[in-house]
Biopython code that builds the backbone (N, CA, C, O; Angstrom):
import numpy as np
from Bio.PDB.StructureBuilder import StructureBuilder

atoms = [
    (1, "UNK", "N", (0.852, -1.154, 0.000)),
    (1, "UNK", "CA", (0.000, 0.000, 0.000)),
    (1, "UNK", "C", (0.908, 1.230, 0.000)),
    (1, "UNK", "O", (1.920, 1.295, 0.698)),
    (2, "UNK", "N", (0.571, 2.024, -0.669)),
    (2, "UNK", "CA", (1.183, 3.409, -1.024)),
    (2, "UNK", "C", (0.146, 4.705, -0.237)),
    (2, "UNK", "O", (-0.934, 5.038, -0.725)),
    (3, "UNK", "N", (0.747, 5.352, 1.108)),
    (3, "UNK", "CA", (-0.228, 6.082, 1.399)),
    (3, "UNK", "C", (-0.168, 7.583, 0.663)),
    (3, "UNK", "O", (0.469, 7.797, -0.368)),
    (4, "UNK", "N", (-1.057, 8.713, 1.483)),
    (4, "UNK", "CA", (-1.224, 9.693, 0.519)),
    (4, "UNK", "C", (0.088, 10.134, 0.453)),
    (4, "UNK", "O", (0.494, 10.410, -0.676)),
    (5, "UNK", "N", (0.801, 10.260, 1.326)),
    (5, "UNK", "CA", (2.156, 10.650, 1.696)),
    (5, "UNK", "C", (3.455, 10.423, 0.996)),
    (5, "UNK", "O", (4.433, 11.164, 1.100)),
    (6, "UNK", "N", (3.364, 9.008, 0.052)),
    (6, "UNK", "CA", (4.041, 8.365, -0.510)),
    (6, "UNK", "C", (5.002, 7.511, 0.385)),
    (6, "UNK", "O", (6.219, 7.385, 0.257)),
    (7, "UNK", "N", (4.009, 6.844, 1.505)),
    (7, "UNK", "CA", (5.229, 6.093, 2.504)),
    (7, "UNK", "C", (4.443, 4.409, 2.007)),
    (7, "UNK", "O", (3.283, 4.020, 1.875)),
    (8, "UNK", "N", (5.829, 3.769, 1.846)),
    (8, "UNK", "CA", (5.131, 2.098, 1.148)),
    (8, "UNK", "C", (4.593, 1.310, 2.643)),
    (8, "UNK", "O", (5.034, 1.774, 3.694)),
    (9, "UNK", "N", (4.084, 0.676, 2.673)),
    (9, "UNK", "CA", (3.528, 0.146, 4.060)),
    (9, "UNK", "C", (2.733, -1.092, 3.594)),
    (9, "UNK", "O", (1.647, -1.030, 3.018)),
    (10, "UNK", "N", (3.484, -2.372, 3.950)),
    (10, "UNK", "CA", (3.384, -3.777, 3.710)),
    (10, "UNK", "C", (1.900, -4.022, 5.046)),
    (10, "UNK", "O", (1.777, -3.821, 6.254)),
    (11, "UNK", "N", (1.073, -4.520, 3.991)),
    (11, "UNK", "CA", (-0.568, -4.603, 4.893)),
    (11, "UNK", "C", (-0.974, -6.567, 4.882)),
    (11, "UNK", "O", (-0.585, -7.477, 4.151)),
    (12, "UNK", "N", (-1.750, -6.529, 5.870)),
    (12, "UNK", "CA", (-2.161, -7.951, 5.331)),
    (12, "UNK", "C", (-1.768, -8.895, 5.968)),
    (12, "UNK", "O", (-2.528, -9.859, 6.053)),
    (13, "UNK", "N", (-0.369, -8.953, 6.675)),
    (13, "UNK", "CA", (0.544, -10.271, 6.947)),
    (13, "UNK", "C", (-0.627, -10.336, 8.351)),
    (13, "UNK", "O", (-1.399, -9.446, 8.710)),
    (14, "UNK", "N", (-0.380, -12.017, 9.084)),
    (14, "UNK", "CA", (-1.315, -12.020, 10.111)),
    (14, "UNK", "C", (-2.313, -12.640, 9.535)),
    (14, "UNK", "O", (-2.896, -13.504, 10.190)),
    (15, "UNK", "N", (-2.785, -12.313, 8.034)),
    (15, "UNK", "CA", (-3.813, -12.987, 7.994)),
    (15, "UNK", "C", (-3.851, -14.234, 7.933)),
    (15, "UNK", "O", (-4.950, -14.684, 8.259)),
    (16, "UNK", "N", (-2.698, -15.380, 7.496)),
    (16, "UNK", "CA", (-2.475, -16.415, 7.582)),
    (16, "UNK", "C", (-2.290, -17.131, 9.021)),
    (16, "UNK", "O", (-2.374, -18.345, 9.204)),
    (17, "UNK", "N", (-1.983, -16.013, 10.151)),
    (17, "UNK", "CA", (-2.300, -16.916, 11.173)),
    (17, "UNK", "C", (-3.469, -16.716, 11.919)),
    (17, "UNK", "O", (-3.791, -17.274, 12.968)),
    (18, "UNK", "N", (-4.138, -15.777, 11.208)),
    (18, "UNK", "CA", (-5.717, -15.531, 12.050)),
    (18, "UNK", "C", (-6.290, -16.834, 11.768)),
    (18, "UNK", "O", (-6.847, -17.553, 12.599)),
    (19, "UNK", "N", (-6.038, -17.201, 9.994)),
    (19, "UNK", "CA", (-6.573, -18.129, 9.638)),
    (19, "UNK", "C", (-6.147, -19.758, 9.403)),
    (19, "UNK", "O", (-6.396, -20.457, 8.421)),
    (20, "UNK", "N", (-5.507, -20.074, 10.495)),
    (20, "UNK", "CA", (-4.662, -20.706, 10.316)),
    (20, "UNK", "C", (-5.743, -22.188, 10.234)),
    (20, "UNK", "O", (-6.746, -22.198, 10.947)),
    (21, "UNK", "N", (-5.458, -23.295, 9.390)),
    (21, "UNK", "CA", (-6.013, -24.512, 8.979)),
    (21, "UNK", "C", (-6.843, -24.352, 8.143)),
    (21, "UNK", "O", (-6.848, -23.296, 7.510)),
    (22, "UNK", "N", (-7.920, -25.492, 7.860)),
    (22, "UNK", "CA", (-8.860, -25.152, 6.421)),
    (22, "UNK", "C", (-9.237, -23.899, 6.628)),
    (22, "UNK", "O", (-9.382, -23.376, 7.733)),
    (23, "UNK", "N", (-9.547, -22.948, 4.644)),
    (23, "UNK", "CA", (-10.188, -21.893, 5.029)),
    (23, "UNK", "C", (-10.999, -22.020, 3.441)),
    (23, "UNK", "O", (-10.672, -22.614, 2.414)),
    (24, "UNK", "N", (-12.158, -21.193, 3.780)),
    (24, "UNK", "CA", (-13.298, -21.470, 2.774)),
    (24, "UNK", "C", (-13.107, -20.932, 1.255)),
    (24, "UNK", "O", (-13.648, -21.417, 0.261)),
    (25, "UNK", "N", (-12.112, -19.688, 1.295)),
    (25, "UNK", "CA", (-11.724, -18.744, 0.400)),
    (25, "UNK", "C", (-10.518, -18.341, 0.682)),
    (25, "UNK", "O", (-10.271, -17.922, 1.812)),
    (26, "UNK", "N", (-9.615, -18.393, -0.233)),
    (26, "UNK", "CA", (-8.386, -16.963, -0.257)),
    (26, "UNK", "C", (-8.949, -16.089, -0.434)),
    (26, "UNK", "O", (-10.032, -16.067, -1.017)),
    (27, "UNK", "N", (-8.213, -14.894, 0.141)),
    (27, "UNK", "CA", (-8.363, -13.896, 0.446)),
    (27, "UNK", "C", (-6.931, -12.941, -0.256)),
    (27, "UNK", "O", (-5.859, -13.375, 0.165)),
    (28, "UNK", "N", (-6.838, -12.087, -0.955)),
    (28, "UNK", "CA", (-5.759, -11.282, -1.401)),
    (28, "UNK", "C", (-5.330, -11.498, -2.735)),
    (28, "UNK", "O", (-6.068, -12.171, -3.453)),
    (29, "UNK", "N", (-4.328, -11.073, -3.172)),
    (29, "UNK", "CA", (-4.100, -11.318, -4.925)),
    (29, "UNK", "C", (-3.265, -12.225, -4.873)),
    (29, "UNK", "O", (-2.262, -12.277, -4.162)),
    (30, "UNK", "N", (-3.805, -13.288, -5.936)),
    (30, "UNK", "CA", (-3.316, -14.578, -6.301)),
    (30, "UNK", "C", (-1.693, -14.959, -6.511)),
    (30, "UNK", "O", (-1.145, -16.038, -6.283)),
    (31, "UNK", "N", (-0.984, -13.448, -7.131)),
    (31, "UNK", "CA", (-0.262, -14.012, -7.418)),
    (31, "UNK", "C", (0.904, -14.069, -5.829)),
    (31, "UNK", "O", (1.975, -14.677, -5.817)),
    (32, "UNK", "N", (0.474, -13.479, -4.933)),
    (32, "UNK", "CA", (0.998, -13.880, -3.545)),
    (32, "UNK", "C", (0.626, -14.700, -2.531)),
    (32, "UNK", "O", (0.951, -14.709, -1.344)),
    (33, "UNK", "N", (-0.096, -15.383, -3.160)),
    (33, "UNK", "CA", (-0.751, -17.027, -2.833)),
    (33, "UNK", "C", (0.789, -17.926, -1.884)),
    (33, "UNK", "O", (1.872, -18.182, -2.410)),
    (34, "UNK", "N", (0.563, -18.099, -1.062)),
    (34, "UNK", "CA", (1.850, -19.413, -0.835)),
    (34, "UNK", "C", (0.746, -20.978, -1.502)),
    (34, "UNK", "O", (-0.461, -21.200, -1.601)),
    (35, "UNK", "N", (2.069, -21.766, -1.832)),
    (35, "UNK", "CA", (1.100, -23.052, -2.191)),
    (35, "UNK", "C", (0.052, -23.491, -1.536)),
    (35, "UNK", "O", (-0.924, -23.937, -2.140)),
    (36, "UNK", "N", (0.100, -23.439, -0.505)),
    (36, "UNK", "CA", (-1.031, -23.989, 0.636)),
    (36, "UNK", "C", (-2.654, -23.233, 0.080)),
    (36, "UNK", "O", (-3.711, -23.811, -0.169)),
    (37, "UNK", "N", (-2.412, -22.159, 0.038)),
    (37, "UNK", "CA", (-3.416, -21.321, 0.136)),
    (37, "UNK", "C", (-4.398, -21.689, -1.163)),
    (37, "UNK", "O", (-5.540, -21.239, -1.253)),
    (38, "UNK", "N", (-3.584, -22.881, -2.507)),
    (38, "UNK", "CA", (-4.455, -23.446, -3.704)),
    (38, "UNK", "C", (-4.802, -24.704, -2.575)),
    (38, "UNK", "O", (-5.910, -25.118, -2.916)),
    (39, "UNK", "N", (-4.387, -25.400, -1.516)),
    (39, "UNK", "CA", (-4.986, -26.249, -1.145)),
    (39, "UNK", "C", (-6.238, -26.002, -0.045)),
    (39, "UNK", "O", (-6.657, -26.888, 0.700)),
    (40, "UNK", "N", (-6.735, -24.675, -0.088)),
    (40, "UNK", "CA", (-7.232, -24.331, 0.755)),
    (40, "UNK", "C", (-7.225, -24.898, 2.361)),
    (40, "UNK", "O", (-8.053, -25.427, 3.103)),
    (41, "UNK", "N", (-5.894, -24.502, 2.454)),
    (41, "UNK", "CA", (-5.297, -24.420, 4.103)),
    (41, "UNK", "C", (-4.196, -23.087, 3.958)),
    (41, "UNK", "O", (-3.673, -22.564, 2.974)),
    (42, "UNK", "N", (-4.107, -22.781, 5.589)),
    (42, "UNK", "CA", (-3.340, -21.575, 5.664)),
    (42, "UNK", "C", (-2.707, -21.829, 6.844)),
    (42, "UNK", "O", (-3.323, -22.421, 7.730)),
    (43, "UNK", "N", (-1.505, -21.457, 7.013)),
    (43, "UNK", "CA", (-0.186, -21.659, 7.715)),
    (43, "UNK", "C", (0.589, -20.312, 7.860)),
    (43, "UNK", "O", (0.725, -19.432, 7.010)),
    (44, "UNK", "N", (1.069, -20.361, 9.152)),
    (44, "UNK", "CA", (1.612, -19.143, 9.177)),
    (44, "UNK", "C", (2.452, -18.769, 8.619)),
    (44, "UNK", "O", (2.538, -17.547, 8.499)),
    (45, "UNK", "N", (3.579, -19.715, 7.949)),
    (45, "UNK", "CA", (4.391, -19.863, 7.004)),
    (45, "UNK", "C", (3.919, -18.934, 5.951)),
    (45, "UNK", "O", (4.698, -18.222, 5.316)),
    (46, "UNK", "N", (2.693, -18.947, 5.778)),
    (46, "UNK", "CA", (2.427, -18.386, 4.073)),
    (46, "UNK", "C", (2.304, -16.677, 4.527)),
    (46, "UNK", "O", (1.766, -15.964, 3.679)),
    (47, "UNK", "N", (2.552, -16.323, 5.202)),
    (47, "UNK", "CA", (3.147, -14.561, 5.360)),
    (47, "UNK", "C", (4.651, -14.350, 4.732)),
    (47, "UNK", "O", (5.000, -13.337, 4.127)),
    (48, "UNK", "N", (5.548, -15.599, 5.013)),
    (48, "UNK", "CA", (6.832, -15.253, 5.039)),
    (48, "UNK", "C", (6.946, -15.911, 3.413)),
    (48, "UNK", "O", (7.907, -15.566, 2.726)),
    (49, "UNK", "N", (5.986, -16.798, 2.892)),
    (49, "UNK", "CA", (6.188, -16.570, 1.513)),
    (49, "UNK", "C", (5.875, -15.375, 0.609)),
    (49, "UNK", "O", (6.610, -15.218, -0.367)),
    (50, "UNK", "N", (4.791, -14.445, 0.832)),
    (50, "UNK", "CA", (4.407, -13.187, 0.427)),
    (50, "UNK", "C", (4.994, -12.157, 0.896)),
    (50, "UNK", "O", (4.735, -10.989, 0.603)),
    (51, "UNK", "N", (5.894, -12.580, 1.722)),
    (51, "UNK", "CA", (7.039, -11.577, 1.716)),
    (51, "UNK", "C", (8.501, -11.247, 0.776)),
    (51, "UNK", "O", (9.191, -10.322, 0.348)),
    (52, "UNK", "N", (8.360, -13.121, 0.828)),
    (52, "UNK", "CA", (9.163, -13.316, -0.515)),
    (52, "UNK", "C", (9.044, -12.911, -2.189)),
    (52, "UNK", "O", (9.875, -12.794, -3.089)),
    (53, "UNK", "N", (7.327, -12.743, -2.090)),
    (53, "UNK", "CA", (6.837, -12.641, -3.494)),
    (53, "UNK", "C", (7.465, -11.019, -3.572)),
    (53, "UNK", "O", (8.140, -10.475, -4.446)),
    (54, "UNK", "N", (6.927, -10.506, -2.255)),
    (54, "UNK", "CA", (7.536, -8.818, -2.408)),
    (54, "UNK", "C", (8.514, -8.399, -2.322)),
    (54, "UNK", "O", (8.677, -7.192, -2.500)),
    (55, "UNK", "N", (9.422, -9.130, -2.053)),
    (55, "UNK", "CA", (11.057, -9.261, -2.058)),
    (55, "UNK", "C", (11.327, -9.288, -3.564)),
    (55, "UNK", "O", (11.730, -8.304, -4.184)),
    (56, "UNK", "N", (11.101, -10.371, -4.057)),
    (56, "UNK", "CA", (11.031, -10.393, -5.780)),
    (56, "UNK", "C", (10.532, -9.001, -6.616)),
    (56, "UNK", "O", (11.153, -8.639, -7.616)),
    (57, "UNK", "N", (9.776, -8.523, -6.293)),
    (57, "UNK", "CA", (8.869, -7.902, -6.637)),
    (57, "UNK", "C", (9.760, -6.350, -6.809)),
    (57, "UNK", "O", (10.065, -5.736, -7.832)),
    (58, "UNK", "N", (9.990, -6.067, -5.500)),
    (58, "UNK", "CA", (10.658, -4.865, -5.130)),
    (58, "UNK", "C", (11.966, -4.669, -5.893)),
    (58, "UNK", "O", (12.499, -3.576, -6.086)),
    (59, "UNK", "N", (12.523, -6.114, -6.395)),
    (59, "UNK", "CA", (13.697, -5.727, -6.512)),
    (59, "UNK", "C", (14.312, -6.106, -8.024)),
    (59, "UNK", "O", (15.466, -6.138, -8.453)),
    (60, "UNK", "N", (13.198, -6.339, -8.545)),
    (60, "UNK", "CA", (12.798, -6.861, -10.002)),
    (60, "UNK", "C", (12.083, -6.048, -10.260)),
    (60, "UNK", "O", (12.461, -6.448, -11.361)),
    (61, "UNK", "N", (11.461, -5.342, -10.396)),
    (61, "UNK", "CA", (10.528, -5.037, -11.305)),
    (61, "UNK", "C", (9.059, -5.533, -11.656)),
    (61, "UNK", "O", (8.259, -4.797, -12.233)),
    (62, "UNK", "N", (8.746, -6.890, -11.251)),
    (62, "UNK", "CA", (8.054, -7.800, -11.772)),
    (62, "UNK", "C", (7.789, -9.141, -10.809)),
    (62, "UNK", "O", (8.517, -9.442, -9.863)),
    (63, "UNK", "N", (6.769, -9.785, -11.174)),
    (63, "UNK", "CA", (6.209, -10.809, -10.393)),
    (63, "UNK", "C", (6.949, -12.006, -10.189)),
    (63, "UNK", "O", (7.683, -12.307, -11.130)),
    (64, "UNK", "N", (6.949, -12.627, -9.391)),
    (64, "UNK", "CA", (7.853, -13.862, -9.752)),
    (64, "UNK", "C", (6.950, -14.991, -10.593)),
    (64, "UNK", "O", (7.319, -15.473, -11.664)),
    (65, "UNK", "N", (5.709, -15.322, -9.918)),
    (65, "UNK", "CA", (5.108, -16.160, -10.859)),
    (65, "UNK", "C", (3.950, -15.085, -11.491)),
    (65, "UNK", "O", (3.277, -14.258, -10.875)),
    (66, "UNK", "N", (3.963, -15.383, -12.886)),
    (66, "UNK", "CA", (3.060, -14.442, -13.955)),
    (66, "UNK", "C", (2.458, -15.536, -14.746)),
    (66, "UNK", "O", (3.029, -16.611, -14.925)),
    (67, "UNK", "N", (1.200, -15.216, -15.252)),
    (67, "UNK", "CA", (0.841, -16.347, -16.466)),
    (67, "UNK", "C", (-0.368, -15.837, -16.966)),
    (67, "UNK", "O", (-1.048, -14.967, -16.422)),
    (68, "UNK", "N", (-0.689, -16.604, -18.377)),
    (68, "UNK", "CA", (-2.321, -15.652, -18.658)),
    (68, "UNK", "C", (-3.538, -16.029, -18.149)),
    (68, "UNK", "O", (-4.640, -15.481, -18.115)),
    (69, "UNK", "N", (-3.066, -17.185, -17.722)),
    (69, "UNK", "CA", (-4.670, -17.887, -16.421)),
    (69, "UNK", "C", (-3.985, -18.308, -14.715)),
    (69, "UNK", "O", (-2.950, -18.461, -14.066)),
    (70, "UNK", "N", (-5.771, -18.340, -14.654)),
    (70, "UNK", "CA", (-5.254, -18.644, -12.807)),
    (70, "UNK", "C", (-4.096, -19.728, -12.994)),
    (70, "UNK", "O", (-2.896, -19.620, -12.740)),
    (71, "UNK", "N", (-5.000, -21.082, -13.647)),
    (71, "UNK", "CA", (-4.114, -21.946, -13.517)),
    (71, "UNK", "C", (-2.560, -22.200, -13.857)),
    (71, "UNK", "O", (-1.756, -22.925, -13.271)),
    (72, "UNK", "N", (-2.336, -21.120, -15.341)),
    (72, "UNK", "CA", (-0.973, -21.382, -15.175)),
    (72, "UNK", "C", (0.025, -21.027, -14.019)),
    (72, "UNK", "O", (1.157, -21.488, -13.872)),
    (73, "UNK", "N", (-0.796, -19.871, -13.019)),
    (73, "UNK", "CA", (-0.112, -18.737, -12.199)),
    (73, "UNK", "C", (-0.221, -19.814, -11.047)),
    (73, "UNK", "O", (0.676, -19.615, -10.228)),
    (74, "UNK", "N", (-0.908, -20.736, -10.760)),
    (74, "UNK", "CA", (-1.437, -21.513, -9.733)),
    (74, "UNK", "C", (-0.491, -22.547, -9.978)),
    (74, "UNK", "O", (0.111, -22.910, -8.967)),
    (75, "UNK", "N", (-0.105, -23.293, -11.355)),
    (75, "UNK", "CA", (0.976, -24.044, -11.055)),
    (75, "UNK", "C", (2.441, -23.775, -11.447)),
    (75, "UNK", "O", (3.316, -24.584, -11.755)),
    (76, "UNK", "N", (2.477, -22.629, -11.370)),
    (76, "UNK", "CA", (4.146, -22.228, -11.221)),
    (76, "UNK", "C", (4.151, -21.980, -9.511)),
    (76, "UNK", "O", (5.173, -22.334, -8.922)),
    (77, "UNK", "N", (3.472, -21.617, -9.026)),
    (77, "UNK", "CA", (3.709, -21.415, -7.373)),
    (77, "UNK", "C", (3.464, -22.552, -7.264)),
    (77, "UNK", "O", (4.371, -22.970, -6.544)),
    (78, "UNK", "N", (2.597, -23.654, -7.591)),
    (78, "UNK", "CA", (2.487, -24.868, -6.358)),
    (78, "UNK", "C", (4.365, -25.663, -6.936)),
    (78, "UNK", "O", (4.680, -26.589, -6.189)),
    (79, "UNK", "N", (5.115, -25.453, -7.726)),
    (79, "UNK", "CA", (6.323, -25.620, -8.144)),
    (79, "UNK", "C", (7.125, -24.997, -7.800)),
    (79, "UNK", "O", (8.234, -25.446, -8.090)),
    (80, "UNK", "N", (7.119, -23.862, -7.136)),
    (80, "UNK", "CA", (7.854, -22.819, -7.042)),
    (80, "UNK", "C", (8.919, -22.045, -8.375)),
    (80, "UNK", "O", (10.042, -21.543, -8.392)),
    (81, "UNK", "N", (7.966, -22.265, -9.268)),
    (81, "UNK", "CA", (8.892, -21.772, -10.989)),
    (81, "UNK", "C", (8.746, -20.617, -10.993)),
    (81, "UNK", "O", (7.746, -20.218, -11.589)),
    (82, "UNK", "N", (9.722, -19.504, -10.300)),
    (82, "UNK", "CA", (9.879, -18.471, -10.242)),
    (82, "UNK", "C", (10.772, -18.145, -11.688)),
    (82, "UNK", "O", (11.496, -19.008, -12.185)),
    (83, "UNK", "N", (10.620, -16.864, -12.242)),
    (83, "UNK", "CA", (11.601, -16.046, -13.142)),
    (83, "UNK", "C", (12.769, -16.045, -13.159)),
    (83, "UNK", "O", (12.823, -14.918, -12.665)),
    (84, "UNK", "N", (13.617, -16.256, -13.264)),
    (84, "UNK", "CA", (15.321, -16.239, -13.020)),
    (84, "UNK", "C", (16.097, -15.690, -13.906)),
    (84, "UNK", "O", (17.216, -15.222, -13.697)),
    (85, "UNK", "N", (15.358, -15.750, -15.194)),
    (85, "UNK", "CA", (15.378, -15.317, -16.728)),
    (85, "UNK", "C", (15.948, -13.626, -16.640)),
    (85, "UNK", "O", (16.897, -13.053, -17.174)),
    (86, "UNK", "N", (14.607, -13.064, -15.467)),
    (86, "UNK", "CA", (14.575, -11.571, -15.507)),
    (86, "UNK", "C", (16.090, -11.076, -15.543)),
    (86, "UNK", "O", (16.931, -11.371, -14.694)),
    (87, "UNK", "N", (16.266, -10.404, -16.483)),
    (87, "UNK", "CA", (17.815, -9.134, -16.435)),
    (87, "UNK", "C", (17.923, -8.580, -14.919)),
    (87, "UNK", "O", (18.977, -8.535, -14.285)),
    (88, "UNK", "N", (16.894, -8.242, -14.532)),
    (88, "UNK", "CA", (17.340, -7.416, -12.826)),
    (88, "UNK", "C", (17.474, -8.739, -12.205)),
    (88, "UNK", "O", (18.542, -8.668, -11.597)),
    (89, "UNK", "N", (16.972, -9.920, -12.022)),
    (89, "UNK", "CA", (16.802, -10.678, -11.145)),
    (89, "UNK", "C", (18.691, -11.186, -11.242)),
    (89, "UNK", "O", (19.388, -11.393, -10.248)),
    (90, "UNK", "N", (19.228, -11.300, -12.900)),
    (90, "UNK", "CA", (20.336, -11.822, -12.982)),
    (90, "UNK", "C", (21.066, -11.123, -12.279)),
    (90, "UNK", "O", (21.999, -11.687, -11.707)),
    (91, "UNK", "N", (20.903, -9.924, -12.133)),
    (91, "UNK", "CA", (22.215, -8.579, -11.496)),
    (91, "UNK", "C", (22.354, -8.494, -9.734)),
    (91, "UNK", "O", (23.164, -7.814, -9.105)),
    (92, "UNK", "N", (21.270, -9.431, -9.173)),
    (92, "UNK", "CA", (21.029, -9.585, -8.039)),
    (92, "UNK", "C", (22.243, -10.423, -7.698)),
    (92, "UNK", "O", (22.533, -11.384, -8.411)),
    (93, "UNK", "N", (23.043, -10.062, -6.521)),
    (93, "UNK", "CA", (24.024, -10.871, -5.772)),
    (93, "UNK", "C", (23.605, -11.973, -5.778)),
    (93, "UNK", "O", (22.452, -12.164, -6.167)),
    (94, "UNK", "N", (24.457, -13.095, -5.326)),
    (94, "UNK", "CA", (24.404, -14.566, -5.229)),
    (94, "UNK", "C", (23.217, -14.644, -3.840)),
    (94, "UNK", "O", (22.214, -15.354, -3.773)),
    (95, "UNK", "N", (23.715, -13.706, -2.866)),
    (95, "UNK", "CA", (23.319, -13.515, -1.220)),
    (95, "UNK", "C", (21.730, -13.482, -1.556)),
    (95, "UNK", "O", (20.805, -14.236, -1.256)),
    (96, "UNK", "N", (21.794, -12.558, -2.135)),
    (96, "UNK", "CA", (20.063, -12.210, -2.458)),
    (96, "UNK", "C", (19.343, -13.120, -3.075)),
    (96, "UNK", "O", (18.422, -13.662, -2.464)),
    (97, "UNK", "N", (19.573, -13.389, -4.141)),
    (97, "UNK", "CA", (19.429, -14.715, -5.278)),
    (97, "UNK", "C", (19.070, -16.079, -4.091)),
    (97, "UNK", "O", (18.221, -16.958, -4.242)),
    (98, "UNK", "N", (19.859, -15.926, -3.117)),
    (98, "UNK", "CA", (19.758, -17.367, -2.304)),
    (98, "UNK", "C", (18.464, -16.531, -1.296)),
    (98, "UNK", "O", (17.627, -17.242, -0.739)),
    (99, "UNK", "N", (18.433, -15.723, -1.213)),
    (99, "UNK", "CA", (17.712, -15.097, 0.417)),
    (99, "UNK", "C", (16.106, -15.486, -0.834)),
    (99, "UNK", "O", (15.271, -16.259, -0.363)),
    (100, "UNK", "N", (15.887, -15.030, -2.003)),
    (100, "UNK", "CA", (15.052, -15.203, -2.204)),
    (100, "UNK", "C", (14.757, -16.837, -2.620)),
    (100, "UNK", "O", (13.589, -17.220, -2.551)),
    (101, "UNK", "N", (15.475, -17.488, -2.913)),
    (101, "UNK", "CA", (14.953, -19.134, -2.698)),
    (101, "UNK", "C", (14.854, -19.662, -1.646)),
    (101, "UNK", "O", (14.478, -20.832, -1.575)),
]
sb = StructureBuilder()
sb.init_structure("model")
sb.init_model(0)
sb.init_chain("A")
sb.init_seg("    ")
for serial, (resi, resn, name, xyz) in enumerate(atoms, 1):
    if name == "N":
        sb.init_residue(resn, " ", resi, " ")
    sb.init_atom(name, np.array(xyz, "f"), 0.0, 1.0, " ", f" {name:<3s}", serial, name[0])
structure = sb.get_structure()
């Protein structure tokens, strides 16, 4: 979230452990789904993957998993087939490169 101010402010996390075990619906944009969240279960774990997605995100340019349907976008995360391809992602240190796998 971008406030009026222009200060970035990461919203949302928590919700995976409010909701932690079966849940009826995801909740948030797909493409920061942790795998669990296509099996409709939620783990607290899956904050610290959507942190990762925004880690990618922030420092790329771009999504890690992208596709033209749910499902392709649904099974590159349940794989974890992130981008690696990306030019910024290549220029990323080894350190980082590993922090984000």
């Amino acid at each position: 979230m971008i406030t009026s101010d222009d200060l970035v402010k990461l919203i949302d996390f928590g919700l995976a452990e409010w909701a932690v075990g079966e849940i009826e619906q995801a909740a948030g944009s797909m493409f920061y789904y942790a795998p669990e969240t296509f099996k409709k279960k939620s783990v607290a774990q899956s904050d610290i993957w959507s942190v990762g997605v925004t880690m990618y995100k922030v420092l790329t340019g771009v999504l890690p998993f992208d596709g033209e349907t749910r499902g392709e976008v649904e099974g590159k995360i349940m794989i974890a087939a992130y981008d690696v391809e990306n030019e910024k992602y290549k220029e990323l240190s080894e350190e980082c490169r590993d922090l984000l796998s």
